[in-house]
ROSEKE-855048 format. One record per atom (N, C-alpha, C): x, y, z. Coordinates in steps of 0.02 Angstrom, whole numbers, plus 50000, padded with zeros to 5 digits. Layout:
BEGIN
XYZ ...
This chain:
BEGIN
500424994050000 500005000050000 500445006250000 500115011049969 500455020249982 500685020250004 501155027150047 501355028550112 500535032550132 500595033250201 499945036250220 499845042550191 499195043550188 498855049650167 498385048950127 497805054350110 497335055250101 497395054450014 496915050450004 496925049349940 496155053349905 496365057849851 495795061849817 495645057549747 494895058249750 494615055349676 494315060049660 494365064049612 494065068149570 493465064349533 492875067749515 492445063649461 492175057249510 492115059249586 491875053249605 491115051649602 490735055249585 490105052649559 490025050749503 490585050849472 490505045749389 490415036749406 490425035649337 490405029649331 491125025349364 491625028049340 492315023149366 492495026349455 492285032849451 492775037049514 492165033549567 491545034749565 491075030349612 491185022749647 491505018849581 491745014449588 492425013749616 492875017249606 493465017449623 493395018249723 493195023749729 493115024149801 493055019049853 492425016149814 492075008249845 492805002849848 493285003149813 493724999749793 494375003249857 494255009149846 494905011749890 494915009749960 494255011549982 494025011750046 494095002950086 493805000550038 493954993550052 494774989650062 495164993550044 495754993750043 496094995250099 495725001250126 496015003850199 496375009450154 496115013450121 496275019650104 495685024050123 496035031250176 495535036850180 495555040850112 494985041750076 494745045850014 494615051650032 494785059649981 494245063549998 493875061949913 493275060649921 492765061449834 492555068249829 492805071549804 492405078349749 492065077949721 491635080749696 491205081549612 490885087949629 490645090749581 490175096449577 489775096749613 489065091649638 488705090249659 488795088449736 488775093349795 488665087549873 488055083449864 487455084449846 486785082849863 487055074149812 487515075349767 487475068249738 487895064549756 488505068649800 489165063349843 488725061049904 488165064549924 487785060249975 487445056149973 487185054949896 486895049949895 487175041849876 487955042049893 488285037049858 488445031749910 488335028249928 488445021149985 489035020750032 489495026949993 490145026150037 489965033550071 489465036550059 489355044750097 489445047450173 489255042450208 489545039550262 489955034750304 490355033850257 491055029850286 491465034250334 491855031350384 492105033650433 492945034450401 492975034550320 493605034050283 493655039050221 493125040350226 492975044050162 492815052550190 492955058950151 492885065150150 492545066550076 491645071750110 491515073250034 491685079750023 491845083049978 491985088649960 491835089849905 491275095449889 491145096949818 491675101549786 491805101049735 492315105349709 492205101449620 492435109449582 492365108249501 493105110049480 493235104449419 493945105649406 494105112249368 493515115749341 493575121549288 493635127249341 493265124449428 493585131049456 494455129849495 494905133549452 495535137149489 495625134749565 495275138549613 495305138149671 494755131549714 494425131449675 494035123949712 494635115749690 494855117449658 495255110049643 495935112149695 496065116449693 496835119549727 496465116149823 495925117949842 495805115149923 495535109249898 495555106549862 495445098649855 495715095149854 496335096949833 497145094049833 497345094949892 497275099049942 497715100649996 497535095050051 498385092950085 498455088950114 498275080850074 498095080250033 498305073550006 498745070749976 499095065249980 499665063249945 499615061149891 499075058849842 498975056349767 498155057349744 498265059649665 497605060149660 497375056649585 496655054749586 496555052849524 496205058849489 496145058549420 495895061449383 495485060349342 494775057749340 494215056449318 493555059249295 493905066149242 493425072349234 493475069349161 492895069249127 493075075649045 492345077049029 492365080748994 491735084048952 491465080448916 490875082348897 490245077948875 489695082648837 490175086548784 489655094448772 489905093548686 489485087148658 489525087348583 489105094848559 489295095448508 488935100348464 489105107048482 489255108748525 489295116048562 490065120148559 490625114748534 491155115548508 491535121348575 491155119048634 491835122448685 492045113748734 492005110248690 492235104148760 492825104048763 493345105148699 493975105248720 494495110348767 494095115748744 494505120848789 494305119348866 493635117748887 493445114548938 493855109848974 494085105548938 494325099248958 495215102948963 495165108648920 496165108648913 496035115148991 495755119249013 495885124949064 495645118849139 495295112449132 495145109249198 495775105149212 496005103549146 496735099649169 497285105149190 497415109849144 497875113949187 497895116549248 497095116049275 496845117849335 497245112149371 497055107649360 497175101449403 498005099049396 498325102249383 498995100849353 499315106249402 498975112649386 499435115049441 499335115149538 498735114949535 498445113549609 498915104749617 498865100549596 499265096149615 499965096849625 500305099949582 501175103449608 501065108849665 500515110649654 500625116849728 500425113849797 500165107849794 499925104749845 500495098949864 500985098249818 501545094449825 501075086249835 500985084549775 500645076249794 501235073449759 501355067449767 501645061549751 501485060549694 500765057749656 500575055049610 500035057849593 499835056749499 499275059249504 499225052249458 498635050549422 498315046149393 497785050149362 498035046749312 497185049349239 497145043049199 496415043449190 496185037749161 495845041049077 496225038249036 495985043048970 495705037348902 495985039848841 495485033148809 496055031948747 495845024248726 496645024048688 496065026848626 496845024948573 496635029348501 497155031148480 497315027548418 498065027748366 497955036248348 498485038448346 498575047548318 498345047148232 497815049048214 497805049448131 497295055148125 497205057048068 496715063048055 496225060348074 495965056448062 495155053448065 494995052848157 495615053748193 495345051948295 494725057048302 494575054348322 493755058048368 493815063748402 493445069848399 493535073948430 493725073348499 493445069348519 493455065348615 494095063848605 494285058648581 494785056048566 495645058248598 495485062948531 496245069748526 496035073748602 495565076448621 495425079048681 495775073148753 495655069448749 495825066148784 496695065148796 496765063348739 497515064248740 497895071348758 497495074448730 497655083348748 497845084448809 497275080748842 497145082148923 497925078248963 497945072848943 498765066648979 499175071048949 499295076048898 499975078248900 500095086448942 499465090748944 499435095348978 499565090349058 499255085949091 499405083949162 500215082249187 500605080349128 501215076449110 501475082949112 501195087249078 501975093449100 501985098949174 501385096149202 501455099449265 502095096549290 502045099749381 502605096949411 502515089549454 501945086049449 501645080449510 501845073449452 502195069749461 502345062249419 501605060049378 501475060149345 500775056249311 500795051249295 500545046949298 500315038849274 499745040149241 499795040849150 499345037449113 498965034849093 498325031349107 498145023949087 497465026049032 497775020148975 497265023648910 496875015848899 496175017148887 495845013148887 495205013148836 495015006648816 494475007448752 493765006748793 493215004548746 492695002148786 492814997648845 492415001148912 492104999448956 491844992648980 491714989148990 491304984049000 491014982549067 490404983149096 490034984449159 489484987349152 489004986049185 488394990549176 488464996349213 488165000149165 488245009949202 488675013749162 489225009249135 489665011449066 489145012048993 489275017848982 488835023348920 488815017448860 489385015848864 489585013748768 489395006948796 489575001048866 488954995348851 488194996148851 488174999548884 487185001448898 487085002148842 487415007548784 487025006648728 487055000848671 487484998048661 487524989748659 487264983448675 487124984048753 486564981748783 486024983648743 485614989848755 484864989048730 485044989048662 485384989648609 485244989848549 485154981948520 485534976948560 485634970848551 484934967948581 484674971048637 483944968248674 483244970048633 483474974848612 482874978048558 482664974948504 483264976648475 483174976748388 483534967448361 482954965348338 483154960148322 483354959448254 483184965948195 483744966848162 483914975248138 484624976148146 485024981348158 485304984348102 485164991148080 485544995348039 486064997248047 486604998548040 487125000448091 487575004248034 488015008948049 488475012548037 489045007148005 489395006847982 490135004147955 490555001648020 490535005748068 490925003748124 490864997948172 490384995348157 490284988148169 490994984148161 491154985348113 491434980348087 492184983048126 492304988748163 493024991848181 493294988948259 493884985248250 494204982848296 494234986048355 494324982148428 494294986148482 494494982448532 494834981448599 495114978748645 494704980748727 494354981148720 493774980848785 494034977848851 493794981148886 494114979348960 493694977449021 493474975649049 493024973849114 493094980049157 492454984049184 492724987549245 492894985349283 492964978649326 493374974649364 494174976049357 494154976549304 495124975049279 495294981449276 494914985649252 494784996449265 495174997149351 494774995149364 495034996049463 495604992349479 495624986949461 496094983849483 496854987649466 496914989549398 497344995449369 497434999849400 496875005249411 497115009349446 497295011549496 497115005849550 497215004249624 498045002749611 498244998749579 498734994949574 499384999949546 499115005349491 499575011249493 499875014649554 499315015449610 499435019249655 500135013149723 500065008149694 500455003749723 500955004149702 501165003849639 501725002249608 502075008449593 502625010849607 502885015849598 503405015749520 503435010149489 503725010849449 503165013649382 502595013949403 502065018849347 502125022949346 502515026949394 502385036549400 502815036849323 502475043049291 502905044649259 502585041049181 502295034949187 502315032149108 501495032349089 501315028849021 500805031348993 500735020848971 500265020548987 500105013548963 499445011648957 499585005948894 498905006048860 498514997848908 497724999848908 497374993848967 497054990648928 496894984048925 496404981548888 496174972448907 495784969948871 495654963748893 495984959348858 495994954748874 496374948948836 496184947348746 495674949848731 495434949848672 495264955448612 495574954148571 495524960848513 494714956848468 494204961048490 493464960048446 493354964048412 492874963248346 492634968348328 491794971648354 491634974648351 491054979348396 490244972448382 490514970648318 489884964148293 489844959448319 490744957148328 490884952248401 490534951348436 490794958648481 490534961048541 489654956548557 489304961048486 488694958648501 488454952248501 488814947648459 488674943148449 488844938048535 489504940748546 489494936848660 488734938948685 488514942748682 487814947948706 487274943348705 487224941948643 486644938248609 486634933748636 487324928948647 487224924348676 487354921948775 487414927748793 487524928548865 486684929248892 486584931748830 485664934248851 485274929248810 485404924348806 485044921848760 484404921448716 484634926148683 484464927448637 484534927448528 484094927348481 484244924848436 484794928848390 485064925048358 485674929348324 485404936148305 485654941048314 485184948648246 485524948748196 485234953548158 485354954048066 485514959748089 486414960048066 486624967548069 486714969548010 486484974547976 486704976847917 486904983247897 487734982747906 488184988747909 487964992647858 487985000547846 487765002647795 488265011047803 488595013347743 489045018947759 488695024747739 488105025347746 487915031447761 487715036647845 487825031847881 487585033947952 488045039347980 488115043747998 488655049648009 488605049048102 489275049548125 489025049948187 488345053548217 488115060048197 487705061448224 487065059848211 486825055748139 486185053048139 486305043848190 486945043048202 486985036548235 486705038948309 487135044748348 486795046348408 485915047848401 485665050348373 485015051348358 484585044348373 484895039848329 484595032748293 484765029948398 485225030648415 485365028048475 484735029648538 484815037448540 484255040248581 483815039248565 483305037348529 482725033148497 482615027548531 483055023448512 483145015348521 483225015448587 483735018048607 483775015448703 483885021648732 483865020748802 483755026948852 484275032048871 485015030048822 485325035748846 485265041248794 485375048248824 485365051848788 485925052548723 485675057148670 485905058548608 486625061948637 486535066448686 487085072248686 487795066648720 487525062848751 488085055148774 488265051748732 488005050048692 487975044848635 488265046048570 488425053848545 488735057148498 489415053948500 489755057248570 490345057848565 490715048948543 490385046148600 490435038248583 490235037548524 489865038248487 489845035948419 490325038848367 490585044848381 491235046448342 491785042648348 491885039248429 492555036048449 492555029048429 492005026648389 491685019448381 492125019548322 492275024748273 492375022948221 493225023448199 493555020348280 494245021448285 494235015248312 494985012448279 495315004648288 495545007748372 495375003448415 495725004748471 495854998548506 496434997448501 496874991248539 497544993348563 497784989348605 498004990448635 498824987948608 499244994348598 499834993148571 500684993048618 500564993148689 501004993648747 500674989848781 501094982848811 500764980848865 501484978448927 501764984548943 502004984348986 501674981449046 501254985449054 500534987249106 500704979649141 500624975349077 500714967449118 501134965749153 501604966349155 502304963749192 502174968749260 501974975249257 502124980949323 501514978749358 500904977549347 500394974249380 500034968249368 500114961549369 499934957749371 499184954349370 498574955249347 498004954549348 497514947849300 497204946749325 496914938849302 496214945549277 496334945349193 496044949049149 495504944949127 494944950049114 494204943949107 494024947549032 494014941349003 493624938648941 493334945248938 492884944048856 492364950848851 491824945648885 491604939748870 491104935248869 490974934548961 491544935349011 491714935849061 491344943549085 491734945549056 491544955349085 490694954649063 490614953049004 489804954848994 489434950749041 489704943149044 489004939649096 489204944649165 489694946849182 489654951249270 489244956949242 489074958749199 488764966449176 488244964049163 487854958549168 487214955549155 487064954149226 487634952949277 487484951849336 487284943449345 487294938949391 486984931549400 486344932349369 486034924449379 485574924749368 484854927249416 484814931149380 483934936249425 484374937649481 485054940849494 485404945149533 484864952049582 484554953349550 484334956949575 483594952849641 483434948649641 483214944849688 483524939649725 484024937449684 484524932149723 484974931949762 484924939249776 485644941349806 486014938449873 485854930849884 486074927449930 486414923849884 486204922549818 486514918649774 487044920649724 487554923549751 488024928749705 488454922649709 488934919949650 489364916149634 489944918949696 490484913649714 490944915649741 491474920049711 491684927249748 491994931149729 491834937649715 491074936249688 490754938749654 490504946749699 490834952249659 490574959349694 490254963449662 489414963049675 489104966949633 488924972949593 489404978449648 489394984049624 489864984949578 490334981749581 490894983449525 490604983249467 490334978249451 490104974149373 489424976449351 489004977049400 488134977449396 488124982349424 487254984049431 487184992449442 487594994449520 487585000349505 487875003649567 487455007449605 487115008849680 486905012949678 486835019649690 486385021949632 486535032049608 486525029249531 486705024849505 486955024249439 486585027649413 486455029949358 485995033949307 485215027549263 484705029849273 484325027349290 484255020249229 484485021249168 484635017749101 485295010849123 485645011849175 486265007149188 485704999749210 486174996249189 485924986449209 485334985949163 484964989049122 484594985049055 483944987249093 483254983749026 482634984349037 482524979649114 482004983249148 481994981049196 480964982649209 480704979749234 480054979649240 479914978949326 479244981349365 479244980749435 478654984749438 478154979349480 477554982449506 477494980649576 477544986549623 477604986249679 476964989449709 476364986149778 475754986049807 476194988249887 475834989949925 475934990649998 475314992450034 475174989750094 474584992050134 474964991250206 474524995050237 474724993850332 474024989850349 474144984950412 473424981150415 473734979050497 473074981150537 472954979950596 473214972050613 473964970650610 473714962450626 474614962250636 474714955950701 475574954050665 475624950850626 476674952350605 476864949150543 476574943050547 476534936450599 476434929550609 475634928750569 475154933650598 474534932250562 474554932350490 474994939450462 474914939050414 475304933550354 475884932650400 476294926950369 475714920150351 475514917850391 475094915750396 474704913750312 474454919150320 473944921050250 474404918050179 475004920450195 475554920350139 475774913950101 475784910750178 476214902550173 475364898850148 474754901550154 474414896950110 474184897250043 474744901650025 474444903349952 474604896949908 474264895449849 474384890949810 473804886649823 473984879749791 473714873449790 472864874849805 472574870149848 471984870049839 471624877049887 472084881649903 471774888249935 471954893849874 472054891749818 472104895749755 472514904349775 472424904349711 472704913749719 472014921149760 471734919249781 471444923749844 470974927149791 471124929849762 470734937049718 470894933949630 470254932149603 470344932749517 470824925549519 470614921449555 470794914849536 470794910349484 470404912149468 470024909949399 470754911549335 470944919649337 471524920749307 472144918249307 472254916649384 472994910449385 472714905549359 472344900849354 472074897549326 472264896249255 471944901349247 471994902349155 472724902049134 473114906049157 473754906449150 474224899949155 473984896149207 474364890049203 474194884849142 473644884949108 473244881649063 473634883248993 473604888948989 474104893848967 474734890748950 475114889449007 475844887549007 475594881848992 475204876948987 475394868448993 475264869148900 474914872648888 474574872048797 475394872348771 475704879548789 476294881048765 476904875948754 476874871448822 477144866648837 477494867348901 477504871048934 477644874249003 477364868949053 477414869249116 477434866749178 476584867149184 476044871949170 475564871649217 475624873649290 474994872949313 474834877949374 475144870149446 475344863049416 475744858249476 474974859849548 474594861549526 474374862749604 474244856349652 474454849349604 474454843349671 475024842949707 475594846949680 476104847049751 476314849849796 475584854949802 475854860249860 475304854249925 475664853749957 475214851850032 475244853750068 475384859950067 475244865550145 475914864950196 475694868750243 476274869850293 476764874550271 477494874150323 477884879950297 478314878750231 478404884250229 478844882850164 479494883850191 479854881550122 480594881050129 480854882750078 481354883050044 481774885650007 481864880249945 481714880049895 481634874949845 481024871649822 480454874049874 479954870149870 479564874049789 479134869649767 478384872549742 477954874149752 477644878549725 477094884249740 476884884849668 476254880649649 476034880649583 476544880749524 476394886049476 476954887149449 477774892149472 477734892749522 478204894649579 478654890549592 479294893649600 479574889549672 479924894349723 479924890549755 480324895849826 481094895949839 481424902249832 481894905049812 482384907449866 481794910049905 482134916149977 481434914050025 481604911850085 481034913850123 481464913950198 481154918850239 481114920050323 480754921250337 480434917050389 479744916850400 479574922950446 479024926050434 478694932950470 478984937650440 479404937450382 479814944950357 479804945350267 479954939950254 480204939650169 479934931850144 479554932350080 479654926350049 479734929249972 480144925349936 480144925949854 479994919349817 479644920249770 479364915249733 479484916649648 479984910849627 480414914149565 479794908349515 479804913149454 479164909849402 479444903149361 479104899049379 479344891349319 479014891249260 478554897049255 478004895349204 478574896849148 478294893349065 478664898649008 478314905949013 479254906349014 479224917649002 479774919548939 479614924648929 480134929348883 480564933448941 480904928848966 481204931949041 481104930949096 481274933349145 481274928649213 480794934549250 480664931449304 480094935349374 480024932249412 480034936449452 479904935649549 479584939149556 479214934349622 478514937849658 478724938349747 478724943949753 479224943549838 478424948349894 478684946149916 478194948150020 478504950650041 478634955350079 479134958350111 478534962450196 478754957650254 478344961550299 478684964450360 478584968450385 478814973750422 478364975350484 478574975550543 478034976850593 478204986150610 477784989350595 478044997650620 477794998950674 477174993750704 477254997150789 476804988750785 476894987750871 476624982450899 475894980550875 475914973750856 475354974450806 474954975050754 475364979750712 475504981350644 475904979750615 475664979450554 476304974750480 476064980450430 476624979650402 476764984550309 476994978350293 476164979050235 476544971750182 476604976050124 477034972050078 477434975450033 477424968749977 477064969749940 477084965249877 477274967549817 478084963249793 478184966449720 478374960749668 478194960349600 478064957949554 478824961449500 479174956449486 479704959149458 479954954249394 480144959749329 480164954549274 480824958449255 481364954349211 481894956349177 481534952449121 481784957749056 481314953349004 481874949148944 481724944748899 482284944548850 482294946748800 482544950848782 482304954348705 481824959348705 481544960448632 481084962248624 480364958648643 480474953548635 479594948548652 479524949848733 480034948448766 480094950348831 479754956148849 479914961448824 479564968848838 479134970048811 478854964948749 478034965848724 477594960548788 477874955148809 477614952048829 477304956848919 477884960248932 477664963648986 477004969248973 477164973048927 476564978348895 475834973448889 475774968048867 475284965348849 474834962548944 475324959048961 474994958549048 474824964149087 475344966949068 475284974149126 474494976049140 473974977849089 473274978849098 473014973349160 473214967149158 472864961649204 473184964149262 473784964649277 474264963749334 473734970049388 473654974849348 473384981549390 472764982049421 472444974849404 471714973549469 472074968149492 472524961449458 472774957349497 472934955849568 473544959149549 473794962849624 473644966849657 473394973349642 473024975049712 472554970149752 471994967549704 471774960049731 472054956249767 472754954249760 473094949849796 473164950649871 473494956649863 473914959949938 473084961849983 472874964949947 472124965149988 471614961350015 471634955249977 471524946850002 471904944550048 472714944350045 472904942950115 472944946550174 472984953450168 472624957150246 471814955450248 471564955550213 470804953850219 470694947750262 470864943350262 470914935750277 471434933950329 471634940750364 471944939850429 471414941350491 470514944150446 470334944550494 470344952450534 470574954050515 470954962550548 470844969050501 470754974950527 470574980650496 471254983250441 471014984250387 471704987950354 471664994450349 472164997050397 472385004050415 472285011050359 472685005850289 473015010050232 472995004750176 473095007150118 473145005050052 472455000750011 472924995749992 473514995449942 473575001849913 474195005749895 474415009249840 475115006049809 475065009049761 475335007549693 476095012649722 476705008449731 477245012749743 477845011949686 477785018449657 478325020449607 478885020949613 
């Protein structure tokens, strides 16, 4: 490790510096995180660590980066601009680094670290691109040692250039695409991102050099999609490259198709149409790292399976924030996601109402609109699916593996939580979870939510098409089991967004 002292991350409400922190801290490094925003360094999971300092500060102001530096011994540098069309991002990006170039020599740090983007020097580099590089040689002639590290696409959910990859591949089952499809690229895991730059701050023989990061594999962007397709299983798509798409009708065509914005999506689509691999790999010998696959990085950026309910069930090793959403992430990070969430308060304890819970199924049916589970299982058996099984529920408690119609049981503690993951055929997976809470003696908040990740496109038609049933369903549901405890309901059901 360092010698002691306070370690600064600039850009810590971004995508890598957010992450980085989580990484530092765990380390037994005290951080201070900056960004523009306090109201958004508070909302970040490490906001109250007994290791961490927030401090808002902007690199374009002079004197806010100069007390942001003070008293720390190394800093990262995880700023750049994001202002296509408006033709001031470079000067932006060139007066925040000199900012940050000289507040680091006047603050006398040890090290600084920037994380920038590779890209061979030719006329055709991306506006981002050359900016970027702009930025590592303005930091390099201050007076503070710099360490380098140039890097291509991302790989993790919450990273701009997979998200839009992600949904374009979940969407469109067949794809128009720009020429750049077809343009080589060396992709990296945010796993192997941190591990780097943690590992700079270790190694002292980085001060000073510029080295290129990447994954073990040179793909092309069609590649790419094609690991996707099949991590998500899903059917091959029809890509059909075509050289009329100009970066800016590609960002357009992007913001359409999936949820990040156009003004994000520009710049990345200019940098798409640059070979970027990785031509120095010193990097290897000075830090040592067990580098993950793209096929690797994408299933952690897909997260386990139904991660987001299983979360007892995370593979060994396995750390979710690095790879899968983070939270604060920007609301588009970790893919289509679906969730209908009911709540009521009801005169009764958790035990009564547990109660109600553990007899759902089998021959005490679904409570409200039975008739509809019904149908639905009839449904699945035509398709060729499982059916509604209702001769093997026989009552009593449940346990963890058991069946529950077309259910099985996933997560349960009795009087607090049960989840019930769907066997029926889906275009994607779902869980149906309980969640009960006593807020004063006597009283329970039940909390019923209905949750689908979809696959594809059929996946997200298939959700639009239920959704109309689900919205007397479930309130039905949750209101049948306080009903049937016998006891007055205080509040609800409402519908929580």
């Amino acid at each position: 490790m360092m010698e002691n002292g306070t370690i600064l991350v600039t850009g810590a409400t971004g995508y890598v510096g957010a992450r980085l922190v989580t990484r530092l801290l765990a380390k037994g490094y005290r951080v201070r995180a900056t960004g523009r925003s306090l109201d958004r360094l508070k909302k970040r999971p490490w906001a109250n660590h007994p290791g961490v300092e927030l401090l808002p500060a902007d690199v374009s102001d002079a004197a806010s980066i100069a007390r942001a530096c003070e008293r720390c011994a190394a800093a990262y540098y995880l700023v750049h601009s994001m202002m296509p069309g408006e033709g001031k991002f470079e000067e932006v990006d060139r007066e925040a680094a000199r900012n940050m170039a000289r507040a680091a020599g006047e603050a006398g740090l040890s090290r600084l670290i920037y994380l920038g983007g590779l890209g061979e020097e030719n006329p055709a580099l991306s506006r981002h691109l050359r900016s970027r590089a702009e930025v590592a040689q303005i930091l390099a002639a201050g007076k503070t040692p710099v360490t380098i590290l140039r890097a291509a696409m991302i790989l993790g959910a919450g990273s701009a250039s997979f998200e839009i990859l992600r949904y374009l591949v979940d969407r469109l089952p067949v794809m128009i695409t720009p020429k750049w499809v077809r343009t080589e690229c060396q992709p990296i895991g945010i796993r192997n991102v941190l591990d780097y730059l943690v590992g700079c701050l270790e190694t002292p023989a980085t001060a000073g050099g510029t080295f290129d990061i990447g994954g073990p594999e040179v793909v092309t962007y069609r590649e790419l999609m094609r690991i996707y397709e099949q991590e998500a299983g899903l059917p091959s798509r029809l890509v059909i490259p075509v050289p009329v798409l100009s970066p800016r009708l590609s960002s357009y065509w992007i913001h359409l198709v999936t949820p990040v914005h156009a003004e994000v999506a520009r710049p990345l689509a200019e940098g798409l149409s640059n070979r970027v691999v990785c031509r120095d790999t010193r990097i290897l010998d000075l830090i040592p790292v067990e580098r993950s696959t793209c096929r690797e990085a994408i299933h952690g950026a897909r997260g386990p399976r139904n991660f987001r309910f299983l979360e007892a069930d995370q593979p060994p090793g396995w750390v979710p924030w690095e790879t899968y959403r983070y939270p604060d992430d920007p609301p588009w990070a970790g893919g289509t996601f679906y969730r209908d969430t009911r709540r009521l308060t009801v005169r009764a304890t958790p035990a009564e109402v547990w109660e109600q819970i553990e007899a759902l199924g089998g021959p005490n049916g679904w409570y409200s609109v039975d008739w509809l589970w019904s149908l639905r299982g009839t449904l699945d058996r035509l398709f060729g699916g499982i059916g509604m099984r209702r001769g093997t529920r026989k009552g009593g408690p449940l346990s963890r593996g058991m069946e529950v119609d077309f259910w099985r049981v996933v997560s349960v503690t009795p009087r607090r939580e049960l989840r019930l993951l769907a066997e029926m055929k889906l275009p994607g997976e779902g869980v149906l979870s309980f969640q009960l809470r006593e807020t004063e003696p006597g009283t329970t908040r039940l909390t019923q939510t209905a949750q689908f990740l979809p696959r594809g496109l059929g996946g997200m038609a298939y959700w639009w098409i239920v959704d109309p049933f689900h919205r007397f369903v479930f309130p039905g549901l949750i209101r049948e089991i306080a009903r049937r405890t016998g006891k007055p309901i205080l509040s609800g059901p409402e519908h929580v967004r």
